[in-house]
gemmi code that builds the backbone of each chain (N, CA, C; Angstrom):
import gemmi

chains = {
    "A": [
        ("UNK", (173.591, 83.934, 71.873), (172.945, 83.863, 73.192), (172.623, 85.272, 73.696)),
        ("UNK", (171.336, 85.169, 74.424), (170.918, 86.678, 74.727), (171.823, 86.878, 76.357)),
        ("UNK", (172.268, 88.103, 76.539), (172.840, 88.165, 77.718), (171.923, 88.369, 78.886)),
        ("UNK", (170.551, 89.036, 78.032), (169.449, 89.047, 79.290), (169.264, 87.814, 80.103)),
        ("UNK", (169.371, 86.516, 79.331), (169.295, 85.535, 80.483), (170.441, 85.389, 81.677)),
        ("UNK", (171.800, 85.926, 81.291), (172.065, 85.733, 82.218), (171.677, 86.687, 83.712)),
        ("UNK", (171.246, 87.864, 82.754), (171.044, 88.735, 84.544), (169.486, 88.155, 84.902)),
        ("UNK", (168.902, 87.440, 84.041), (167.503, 86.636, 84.580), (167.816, 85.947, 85.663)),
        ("UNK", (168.970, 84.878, 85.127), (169.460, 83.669, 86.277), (170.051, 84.362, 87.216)),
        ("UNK", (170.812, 85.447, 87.341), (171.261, 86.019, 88.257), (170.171, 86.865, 89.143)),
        ("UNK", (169.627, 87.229, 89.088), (168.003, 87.547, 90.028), (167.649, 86.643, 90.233)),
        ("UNK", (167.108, 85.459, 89.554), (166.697, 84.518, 90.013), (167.301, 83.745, 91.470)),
        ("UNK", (168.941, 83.745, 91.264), (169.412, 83.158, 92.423), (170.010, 83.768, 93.339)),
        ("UNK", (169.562, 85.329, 93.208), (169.539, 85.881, 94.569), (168.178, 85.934, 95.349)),
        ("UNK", (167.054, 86.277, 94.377), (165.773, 85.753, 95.463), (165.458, 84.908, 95.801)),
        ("UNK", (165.952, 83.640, 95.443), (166.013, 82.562, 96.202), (166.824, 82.593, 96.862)),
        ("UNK", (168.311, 82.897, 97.078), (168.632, 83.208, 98.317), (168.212, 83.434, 99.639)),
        ("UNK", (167.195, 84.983, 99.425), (166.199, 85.109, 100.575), (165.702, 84.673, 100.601)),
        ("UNK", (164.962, 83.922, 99.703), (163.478, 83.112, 99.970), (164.243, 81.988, 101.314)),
        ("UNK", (165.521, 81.441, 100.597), (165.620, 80.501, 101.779), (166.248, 80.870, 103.063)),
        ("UNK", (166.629, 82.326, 103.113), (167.016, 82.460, 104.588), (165.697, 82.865, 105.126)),
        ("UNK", (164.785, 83.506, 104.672), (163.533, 84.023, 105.262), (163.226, 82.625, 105.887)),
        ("UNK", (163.000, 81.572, 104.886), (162.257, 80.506, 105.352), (163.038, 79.899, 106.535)),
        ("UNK", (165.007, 79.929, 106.598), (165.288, 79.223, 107.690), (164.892, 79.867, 108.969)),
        ("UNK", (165.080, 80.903, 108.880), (164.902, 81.880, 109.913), (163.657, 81.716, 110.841)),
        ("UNK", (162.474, 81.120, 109.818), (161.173, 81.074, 110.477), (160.955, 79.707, 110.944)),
        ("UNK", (162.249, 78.880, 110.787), (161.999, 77.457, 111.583), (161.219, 76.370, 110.532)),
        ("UNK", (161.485, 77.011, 108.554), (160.791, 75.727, 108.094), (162.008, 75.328, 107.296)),
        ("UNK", (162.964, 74.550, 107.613), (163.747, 74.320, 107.045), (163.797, 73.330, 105.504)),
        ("UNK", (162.518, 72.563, 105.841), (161.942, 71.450, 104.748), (161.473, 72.443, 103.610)),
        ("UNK", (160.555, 73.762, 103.739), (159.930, 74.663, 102.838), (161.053, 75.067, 101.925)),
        ("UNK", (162.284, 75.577, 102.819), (163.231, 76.134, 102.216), (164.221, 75.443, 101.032)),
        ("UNK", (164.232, 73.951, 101.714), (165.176, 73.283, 100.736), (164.383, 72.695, 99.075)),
        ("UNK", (162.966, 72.729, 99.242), (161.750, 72.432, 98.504), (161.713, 74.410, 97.223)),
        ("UNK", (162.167, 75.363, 98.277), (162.336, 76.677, 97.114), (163.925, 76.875, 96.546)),
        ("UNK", (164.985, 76.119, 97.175), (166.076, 75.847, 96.467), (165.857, 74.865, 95.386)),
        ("UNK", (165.442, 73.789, 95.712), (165.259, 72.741, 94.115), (164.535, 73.333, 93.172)),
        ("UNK", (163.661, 74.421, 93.444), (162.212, 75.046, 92.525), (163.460, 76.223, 91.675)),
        ("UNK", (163.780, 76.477, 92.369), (164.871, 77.798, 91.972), (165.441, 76.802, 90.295)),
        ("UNK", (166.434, 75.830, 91.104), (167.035, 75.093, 90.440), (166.568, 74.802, 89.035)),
        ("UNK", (165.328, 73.657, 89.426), (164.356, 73.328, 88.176), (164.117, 74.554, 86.867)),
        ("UNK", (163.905, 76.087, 87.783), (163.362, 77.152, 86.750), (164.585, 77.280, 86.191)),
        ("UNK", (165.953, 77.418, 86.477), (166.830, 77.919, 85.719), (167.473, 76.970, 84.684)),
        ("UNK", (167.200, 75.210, 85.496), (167.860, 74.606, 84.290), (166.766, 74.388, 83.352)),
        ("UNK", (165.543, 75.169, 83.416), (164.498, 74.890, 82.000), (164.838, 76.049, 81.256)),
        ("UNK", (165.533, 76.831, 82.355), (165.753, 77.974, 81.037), (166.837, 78.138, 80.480)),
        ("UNK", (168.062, 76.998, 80.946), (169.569, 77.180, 80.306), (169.396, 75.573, 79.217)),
        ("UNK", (168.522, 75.181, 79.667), (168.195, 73.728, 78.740), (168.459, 73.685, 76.977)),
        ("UNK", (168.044, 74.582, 76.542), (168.289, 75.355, 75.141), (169.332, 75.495, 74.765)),
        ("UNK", (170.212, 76.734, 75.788), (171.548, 76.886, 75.193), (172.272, 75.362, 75.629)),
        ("UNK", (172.108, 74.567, 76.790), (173.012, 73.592, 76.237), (172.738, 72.355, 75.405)),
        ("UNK", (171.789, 72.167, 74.865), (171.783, 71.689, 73.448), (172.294, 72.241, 72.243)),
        ("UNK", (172.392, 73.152, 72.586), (173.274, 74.110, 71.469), (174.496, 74.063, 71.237)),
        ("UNK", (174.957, 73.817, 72.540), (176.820, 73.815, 72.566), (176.668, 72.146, 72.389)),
        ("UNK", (175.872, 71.453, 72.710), (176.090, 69.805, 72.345), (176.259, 69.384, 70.846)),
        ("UNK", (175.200, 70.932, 70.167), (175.002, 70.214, 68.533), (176.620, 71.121, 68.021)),
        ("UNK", (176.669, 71.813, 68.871), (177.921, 72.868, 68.267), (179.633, 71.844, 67.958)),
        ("UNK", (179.686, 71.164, 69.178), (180.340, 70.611, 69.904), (181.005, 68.774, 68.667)),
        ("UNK", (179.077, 68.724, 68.487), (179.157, 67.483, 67.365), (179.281, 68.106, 66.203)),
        ("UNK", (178.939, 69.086, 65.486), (179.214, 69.728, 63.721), (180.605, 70.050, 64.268)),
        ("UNK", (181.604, 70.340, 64.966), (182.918, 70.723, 64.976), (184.262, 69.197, 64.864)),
        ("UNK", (183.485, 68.886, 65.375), (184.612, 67.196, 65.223), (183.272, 66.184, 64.685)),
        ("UNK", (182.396, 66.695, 63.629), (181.873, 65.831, 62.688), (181.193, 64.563, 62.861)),
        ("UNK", (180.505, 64.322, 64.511), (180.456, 62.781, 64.726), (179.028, 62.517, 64.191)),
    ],
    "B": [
        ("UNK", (152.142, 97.128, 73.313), (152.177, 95.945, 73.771), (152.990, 95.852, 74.426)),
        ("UNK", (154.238, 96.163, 74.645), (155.245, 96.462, 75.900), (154.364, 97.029, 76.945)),
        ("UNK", (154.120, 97.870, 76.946), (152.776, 99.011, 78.064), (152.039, 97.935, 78.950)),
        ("UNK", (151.624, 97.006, 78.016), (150.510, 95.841, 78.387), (151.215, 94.740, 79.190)),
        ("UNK", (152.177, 94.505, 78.957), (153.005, 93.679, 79.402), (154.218, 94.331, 80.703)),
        ("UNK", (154.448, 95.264, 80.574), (154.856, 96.352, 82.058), (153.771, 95.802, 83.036)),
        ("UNK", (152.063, 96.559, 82.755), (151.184, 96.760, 83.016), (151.110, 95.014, 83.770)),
        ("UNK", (150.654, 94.300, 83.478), (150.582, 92.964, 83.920), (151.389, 92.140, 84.603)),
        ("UNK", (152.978, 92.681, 84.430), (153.924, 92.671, 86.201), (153.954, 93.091, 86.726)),
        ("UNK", (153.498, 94.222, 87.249), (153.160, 95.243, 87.907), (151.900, 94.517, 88.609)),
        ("UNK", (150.970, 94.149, 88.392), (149.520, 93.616, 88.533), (150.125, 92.516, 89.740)),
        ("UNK", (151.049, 91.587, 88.928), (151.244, 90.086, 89.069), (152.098, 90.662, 90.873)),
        ("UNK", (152.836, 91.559, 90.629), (153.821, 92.123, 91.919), (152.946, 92.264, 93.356)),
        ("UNK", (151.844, 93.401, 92.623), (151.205, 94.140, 93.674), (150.379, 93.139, 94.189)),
        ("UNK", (149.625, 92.749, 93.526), (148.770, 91.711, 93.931), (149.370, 89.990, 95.076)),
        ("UNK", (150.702, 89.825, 95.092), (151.417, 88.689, 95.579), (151.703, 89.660, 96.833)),
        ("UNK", (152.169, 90.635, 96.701), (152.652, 91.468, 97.788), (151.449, 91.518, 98.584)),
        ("UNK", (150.134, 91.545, 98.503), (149.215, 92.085, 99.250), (148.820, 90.620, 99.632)),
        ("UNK", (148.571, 89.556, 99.308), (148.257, 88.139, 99.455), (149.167, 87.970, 100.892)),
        ("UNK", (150.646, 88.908, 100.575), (151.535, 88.470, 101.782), (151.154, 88.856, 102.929)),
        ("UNK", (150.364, 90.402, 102.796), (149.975, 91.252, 103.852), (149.175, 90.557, 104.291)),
        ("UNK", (147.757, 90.375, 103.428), (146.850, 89.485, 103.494), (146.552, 88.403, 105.031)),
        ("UNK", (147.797, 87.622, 104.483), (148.010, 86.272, 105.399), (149.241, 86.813, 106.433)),
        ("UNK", (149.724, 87.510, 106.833), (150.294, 88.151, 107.835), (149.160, 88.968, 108.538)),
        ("UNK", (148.351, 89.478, 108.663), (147.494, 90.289, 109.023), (146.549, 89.039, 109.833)),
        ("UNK", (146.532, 88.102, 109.587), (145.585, 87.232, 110.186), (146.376, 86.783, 111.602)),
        ("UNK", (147.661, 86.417, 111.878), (148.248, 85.984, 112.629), (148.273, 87.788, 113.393)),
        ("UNK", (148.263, 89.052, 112.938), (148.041, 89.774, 114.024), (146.523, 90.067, 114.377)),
        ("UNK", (145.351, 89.566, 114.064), (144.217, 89.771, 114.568), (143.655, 88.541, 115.663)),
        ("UNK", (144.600, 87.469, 115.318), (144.661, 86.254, 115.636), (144.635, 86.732, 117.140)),
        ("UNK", (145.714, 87.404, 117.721), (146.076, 87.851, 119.093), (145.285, 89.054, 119.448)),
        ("UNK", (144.825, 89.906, 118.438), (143.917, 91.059, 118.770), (142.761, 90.292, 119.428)),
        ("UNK", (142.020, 89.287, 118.623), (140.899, 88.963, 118.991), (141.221, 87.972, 120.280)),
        ("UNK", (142.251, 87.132, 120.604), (142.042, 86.820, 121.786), (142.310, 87.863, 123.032)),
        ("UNK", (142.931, 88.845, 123.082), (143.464, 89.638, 123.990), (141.599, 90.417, 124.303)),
        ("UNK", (140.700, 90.124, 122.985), (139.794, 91.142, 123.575), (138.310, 89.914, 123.805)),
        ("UNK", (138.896, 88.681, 123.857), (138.448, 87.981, 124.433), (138.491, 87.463, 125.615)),
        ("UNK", (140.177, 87.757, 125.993), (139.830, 87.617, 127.550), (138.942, 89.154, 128.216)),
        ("UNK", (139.557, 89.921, 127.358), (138.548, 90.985, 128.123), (137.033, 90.877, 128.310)),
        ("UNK", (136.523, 90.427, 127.720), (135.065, 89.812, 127.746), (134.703, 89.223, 128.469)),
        ("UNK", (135.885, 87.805, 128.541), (135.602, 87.221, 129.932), (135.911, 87.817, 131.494)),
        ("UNK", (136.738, 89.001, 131.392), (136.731, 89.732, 132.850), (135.713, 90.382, 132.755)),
        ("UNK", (135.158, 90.981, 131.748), (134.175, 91.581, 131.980), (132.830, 90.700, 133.209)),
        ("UNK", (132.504, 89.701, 132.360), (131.509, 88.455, 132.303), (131.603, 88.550, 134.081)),
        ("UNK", (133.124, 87.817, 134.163), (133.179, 87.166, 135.492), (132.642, 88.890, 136.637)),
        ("UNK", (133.301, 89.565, 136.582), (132.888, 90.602, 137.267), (131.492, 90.689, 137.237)),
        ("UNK", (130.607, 90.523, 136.226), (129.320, 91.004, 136.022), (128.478, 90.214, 136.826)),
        ("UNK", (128.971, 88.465, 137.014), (128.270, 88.233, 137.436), (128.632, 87.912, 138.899)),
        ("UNK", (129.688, 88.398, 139.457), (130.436, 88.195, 140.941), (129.229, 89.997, 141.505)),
        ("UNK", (128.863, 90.731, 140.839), (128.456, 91.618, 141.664), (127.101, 92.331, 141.084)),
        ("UNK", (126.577, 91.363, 140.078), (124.904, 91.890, 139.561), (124.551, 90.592, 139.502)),
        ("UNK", (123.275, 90.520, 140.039), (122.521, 89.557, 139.680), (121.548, 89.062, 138.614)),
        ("UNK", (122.234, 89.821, 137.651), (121.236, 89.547, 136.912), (121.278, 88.274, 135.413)),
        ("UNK", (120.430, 87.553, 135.004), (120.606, 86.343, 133.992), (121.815, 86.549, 133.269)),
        ("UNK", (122.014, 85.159, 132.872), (122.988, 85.113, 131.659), (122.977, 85.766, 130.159)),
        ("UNK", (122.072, 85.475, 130.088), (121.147, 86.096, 128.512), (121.580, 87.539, 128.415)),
        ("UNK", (120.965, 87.799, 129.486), (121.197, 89.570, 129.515), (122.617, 89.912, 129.744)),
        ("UNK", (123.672, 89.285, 130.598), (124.534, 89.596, 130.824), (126.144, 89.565, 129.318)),
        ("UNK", (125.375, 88.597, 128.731), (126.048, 88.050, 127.424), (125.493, 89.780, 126.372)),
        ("UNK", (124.422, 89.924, 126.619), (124.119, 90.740, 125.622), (125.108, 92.070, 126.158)),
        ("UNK", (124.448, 92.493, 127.150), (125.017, 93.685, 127.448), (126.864, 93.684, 127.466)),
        ("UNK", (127.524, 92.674, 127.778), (128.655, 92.518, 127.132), (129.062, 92.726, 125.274)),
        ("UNK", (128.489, 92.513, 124.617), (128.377, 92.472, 123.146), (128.666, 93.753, 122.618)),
        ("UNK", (127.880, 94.786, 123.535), (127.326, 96.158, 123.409), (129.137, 96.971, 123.846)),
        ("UNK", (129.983, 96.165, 124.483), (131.106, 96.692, 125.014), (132.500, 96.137, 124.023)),
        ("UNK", (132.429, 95.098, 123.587), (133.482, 94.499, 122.908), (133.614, 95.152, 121.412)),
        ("UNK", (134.733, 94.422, 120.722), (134.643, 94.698, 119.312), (133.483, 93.995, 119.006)),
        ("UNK", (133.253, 94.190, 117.291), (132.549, 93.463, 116.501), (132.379, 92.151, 116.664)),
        ("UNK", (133.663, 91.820, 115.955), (133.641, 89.822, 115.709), (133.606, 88.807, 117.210)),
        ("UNK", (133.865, 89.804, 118.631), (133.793, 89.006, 119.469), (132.258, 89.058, 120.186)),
        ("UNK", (131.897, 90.236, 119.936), (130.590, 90.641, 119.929), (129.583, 89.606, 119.418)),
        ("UNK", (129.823, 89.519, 118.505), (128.895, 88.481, 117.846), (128.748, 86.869, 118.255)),
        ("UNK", (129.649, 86.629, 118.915), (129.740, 85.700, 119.935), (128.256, 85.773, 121.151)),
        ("UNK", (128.994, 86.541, 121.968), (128.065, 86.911, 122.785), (126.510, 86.991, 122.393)),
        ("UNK", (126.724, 88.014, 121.686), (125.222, 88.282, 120.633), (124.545, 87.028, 120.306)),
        ("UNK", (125.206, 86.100, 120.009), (124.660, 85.232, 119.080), (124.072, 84.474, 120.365)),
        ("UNK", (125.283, 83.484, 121.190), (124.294, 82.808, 122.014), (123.945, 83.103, 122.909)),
        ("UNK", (123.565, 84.576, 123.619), (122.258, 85.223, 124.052), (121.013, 84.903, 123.798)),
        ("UNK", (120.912, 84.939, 122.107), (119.979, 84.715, 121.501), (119.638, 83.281, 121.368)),
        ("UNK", (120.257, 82.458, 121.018), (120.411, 81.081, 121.181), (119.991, 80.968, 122.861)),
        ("UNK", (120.249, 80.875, 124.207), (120.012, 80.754, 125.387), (118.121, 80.699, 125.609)),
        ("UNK", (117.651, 81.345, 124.566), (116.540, 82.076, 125.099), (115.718, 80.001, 124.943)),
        ("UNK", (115.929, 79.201, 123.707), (115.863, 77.645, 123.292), (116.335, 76.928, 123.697)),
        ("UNK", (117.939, 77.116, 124.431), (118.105, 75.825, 124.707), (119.068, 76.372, 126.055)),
        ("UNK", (120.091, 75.379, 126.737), (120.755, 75.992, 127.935), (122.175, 76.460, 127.588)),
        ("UNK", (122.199, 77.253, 128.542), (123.766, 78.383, 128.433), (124.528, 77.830, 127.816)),
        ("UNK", (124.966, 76.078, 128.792), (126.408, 75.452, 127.757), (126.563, 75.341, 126.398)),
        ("UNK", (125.119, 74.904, 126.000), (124.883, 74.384, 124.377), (124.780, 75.519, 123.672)),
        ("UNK", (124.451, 76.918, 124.414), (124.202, 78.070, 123.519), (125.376, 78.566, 122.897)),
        ("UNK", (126.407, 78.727, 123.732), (127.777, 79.200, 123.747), (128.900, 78.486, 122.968)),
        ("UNK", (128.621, 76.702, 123.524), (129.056, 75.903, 122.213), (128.556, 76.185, 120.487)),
        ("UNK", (127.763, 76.318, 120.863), (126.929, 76.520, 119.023), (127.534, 78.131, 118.514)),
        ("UNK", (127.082, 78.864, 119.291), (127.499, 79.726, 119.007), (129.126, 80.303, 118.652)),
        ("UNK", (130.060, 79.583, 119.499), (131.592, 79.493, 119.103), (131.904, 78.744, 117.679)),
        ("UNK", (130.721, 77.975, 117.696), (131.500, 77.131, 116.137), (130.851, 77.671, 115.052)),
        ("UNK", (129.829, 78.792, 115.092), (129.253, 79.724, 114.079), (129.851, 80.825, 113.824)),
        ("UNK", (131.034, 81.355, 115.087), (131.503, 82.113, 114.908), (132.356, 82.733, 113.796)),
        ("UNK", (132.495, 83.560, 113.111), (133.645, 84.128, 112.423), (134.638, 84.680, 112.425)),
        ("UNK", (135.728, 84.148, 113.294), (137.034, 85.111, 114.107), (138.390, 84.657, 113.326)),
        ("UNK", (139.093, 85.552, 114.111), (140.571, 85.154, 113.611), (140.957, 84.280, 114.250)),
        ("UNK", (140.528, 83.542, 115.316), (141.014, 82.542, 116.139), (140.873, 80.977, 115.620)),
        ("UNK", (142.053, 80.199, 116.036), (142.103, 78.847, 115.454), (141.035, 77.741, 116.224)),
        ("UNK", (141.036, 77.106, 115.679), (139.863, 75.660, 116.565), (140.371, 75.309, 117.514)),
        ("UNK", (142.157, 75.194, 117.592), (142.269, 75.250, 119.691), (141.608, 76.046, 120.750)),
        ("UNK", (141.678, 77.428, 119.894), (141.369, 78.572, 120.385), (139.762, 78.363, 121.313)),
        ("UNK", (139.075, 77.850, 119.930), (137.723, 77.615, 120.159), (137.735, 76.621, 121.068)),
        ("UNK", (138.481, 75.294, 121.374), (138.249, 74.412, 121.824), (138.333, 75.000, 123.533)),
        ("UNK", (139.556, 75.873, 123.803), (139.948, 76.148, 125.262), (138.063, 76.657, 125.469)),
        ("UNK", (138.141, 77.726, 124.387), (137.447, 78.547, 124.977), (135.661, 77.434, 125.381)),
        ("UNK", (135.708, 76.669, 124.511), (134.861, 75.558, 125.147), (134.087, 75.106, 126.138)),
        ("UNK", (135.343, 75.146, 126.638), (135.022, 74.257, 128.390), (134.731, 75.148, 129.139)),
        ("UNK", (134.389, 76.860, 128.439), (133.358, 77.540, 129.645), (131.891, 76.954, 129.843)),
        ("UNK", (131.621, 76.136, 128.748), (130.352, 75.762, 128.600), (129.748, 74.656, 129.522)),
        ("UNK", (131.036, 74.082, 130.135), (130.686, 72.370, 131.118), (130.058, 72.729, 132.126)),
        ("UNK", (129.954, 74.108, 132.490), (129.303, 74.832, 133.736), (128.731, 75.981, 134.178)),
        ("UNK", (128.739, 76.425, 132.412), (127.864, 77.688, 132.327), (126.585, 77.627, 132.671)),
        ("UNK", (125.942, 78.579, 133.392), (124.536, 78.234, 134.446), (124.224, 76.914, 134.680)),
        ("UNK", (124.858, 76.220, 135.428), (125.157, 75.225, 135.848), (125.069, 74.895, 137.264)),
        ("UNK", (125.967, 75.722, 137.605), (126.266, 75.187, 139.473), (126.333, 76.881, 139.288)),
        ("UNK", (126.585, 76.838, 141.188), (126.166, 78.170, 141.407), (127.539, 79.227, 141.320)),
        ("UNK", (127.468, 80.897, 141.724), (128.109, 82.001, 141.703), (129.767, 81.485, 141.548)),
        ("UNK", (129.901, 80.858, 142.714), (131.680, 80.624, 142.579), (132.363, 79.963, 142.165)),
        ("UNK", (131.177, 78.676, 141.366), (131.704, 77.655, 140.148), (132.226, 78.431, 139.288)),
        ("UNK", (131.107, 79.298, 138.713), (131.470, 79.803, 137.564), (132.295, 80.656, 137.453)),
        ("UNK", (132.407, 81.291, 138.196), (134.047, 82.959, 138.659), (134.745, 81.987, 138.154)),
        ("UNK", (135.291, 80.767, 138.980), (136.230, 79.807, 139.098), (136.446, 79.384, 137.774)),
        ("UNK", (135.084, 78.948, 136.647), (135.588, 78.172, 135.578), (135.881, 79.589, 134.534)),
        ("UNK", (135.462, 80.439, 134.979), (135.859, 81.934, 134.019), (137.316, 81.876, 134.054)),
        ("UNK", (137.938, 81.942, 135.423), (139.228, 82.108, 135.863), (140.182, 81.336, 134.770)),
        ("UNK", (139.561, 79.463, 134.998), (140.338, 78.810, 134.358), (140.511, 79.361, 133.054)),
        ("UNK", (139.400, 79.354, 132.601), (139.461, 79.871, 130.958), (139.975, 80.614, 130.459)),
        ("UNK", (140.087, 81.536, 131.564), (141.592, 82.703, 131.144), (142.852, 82.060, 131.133)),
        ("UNK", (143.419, 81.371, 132.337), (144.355, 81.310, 132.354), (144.720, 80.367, 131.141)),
        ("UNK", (144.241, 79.324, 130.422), (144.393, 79.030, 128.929), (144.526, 79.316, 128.294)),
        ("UNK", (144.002, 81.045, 128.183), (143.666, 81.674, 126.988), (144.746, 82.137, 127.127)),
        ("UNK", (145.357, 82.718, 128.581), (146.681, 83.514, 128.219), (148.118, 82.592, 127.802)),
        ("UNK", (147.512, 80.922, 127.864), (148.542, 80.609, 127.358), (148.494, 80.399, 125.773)),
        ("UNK", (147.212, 80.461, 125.455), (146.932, 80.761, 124.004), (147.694, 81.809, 123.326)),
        ("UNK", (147.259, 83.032, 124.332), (148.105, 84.363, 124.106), (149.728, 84.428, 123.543)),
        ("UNK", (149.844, 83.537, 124.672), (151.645, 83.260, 124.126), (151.982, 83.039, 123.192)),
        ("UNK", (151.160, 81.776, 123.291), (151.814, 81.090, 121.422), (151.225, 81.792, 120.584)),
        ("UNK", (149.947, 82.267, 120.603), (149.999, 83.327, 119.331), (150.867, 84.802, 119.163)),
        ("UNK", (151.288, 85.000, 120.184), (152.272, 86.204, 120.085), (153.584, 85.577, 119.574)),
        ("UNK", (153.926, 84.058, 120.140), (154.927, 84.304, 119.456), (155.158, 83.585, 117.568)),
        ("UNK", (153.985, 83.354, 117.567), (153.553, 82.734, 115.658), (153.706, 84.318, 115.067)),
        ("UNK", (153.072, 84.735, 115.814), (152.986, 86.412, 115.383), (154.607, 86.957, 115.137)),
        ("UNK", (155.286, 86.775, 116.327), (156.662, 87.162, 115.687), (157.755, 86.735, 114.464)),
        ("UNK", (157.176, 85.086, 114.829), (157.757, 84.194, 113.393), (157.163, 84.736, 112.319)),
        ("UNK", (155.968, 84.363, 112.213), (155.105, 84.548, 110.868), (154.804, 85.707, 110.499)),
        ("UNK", (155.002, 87.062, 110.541), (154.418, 88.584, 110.459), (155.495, 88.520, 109.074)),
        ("UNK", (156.170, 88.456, 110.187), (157.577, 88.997, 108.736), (157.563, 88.182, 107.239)),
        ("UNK", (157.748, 86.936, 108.252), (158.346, 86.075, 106.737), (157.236, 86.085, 105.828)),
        ("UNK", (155.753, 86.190, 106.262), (155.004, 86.302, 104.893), (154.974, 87.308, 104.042)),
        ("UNK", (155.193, 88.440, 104.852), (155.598, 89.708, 103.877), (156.543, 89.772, 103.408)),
        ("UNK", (157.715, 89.159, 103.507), (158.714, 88.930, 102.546), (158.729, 88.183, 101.817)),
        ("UNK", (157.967, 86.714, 101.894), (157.420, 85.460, 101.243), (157.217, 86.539, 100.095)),
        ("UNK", (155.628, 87.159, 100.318), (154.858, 87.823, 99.514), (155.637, 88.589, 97.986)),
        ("UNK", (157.025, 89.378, 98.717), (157.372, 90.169, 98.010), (157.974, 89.484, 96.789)),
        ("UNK", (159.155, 88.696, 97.504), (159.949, 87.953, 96.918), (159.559, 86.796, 95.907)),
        ("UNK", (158.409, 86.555, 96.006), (157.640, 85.322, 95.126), (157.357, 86.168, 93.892)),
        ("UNK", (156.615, 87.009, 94.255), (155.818, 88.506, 93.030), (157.312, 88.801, 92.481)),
        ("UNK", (158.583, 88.851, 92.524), (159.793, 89.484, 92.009), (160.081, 88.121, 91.619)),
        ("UNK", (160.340, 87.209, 91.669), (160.845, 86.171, 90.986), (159.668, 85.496, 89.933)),
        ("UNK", (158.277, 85.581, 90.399), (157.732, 85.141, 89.183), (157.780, 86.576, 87.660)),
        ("UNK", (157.615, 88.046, 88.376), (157.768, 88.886, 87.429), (159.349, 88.428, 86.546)),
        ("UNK", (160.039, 88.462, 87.222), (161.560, 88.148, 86.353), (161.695, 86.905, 85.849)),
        ("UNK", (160.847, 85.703, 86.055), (160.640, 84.727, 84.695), (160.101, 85.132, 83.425)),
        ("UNK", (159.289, 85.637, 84.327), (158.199, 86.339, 83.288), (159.011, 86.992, 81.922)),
        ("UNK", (159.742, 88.139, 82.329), (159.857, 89.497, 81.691), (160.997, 88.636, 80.665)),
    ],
}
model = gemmi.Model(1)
for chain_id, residues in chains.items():
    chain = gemmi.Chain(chain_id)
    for i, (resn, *xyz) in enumerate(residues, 1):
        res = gemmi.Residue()
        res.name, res.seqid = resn, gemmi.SeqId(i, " ")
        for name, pos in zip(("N", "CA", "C"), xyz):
            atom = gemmi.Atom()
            atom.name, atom.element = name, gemmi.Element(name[0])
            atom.pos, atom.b_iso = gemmi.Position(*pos), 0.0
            res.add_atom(atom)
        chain.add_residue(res)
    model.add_chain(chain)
structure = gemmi.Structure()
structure.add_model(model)
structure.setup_entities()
C-alpha cells in the first residue's frame, strides 16, 4: 500500500472540514451536509481497492 | 511530464480560486450599483423639484453624472421616450439593462414608471421618494448577502481548487 494515500485522505478530510464550516457559517446547512457525503463518496472510491485486498488476503489465509 | 502535470494543478487551483472571486465580486457590485442608483434618483427628484425642464433631457443629462452601467439606464430610455411614454420607456429600458442588480431590484425599481410624466411636480418627488425608500431596503439585504456571501465564496473557491488538485495529484 502506497502511504501517499493516506496523507491524500488526510487533506481530503480536512478541507472538507472547512468546506463545511464555511458553508454552516453562511446559513446553508443542507449544502454542507451534501459536501460531507461528497467528501465521503471520494475517499471510499479511493480506499475501495485496498479493501478488497485485505478481503482476498483475509480468504487465501484461512483458505475458504 | 511531471512539469506538465505540476503545470495543470496549478491551472486547475488558480483558475477555481478566481471563479470564487469572480462570484463574490458580483454580490459587492450588487450594492455598488444600487447605492449609485439611489443617487440618480436624488439626483432626478431634485432636478425636477427645481428645473423645468423635460424628462428626456433630464434622464440624459443625469447619465452624463452617474457610473457607466447605471448610466445606460438613463441613456437608454431617454432615447426610448422620444417613441413612446416615460413609464414604458423606463420599463423597457430596466429589463435591457445590464447591471449587477437582481429582478427584485428591477421590479422595486419599476413602479417609478406607474407615474412617470404622468401626474404633475409633487406626484412624482413623492413616487421618487417612495422608490428610494425600497431601494434602501434593497440596500440592506444586499449589504447583508454581501456580508454572508463575500467570504464564503472565496473560500468555497479556494478550498474546492485544493481538494480537486489533491485527488488529482
Amino acid at each position: 500500500m502506497d502511504i501517499n494515500l493516506l496523507f491524500k485522505i488526510a487533506a481530503i478530510g480536512i478541507l472538507v472540514a472547512v468546506l463545511h464550516q464555511v458553508l454552516v457559517r453562511a446559513g446553508r446547512e443542507d449544502q454542507a451536509m451534501m459536501t460531507t457525503l461528497a467528501g465521503l463518496v471520494i475517499v471510499l472510491t479511493m480506499v475501495i481497492k485496498e479493501i478488497s485486498t485485505l478481503f482476498d488476503t483475509v480468504r487465501t489465509i484461512f483458505g475458504l | 511530464m511531471q512539469m506538465i502535470k505540476y503545470l495543470t494543478l496549478m491551472i486547475i487551483l488558480a483558475s477555481t480560486t478566481y471563479i470564487g472571486i469572480l462570484i463574490s465580486k458580483k454580490y459587492l457590485n450588487r450594492v455598488k450599483d444600487l447605492k449609485e442608483m439611489k443617487n440618480a434618483l436624488n439626483i432626478f427628484s431634485t432636478k425636477i423639484k427645481f428645473t423645468y425642464e423635460p424628462i428626456p433631457q433630464t434622464f440624459k443629462e443625469i447619465s452624463e453624472k452617474v457610473k457607466p452601467n447605471i448610466a445606460n439606464i438613463f441613456k437608454e430610455s431617454s432615447k426610448k421616450m422620444q417613441n413612446e411614454n416615460a413609464g414604458k420607456a423606463w420599463e423597457e429600458a430596466l429589463e435591457e439593462s445590464n447591471t449587477n442588480m437582481t429582478k427584485e431590484d428591477i421590479e422595486v425599481l419599476k413602479n417609478l414608471s406607474n407615474l412617470l410624466g404622468k401626474v404633475n411636480l409633487e406626484g412624482q418627488v413623492n413616487e421618487v421618494e417612495l422608490v428610494e425608500n425600497f431601494l434602501d431596503t434593497q440596500i440592506e439585504l444586499a449589504e447583508e448577502e454581501k456580508q454572508k456571501y463575500v467570504k464564503m465564496y472565496k473560500t468555497l473557491g479556494i478550498t474546492i481548487g485544493l481538494a480537486v488538485v489533491i485527488i488529482l495529484i
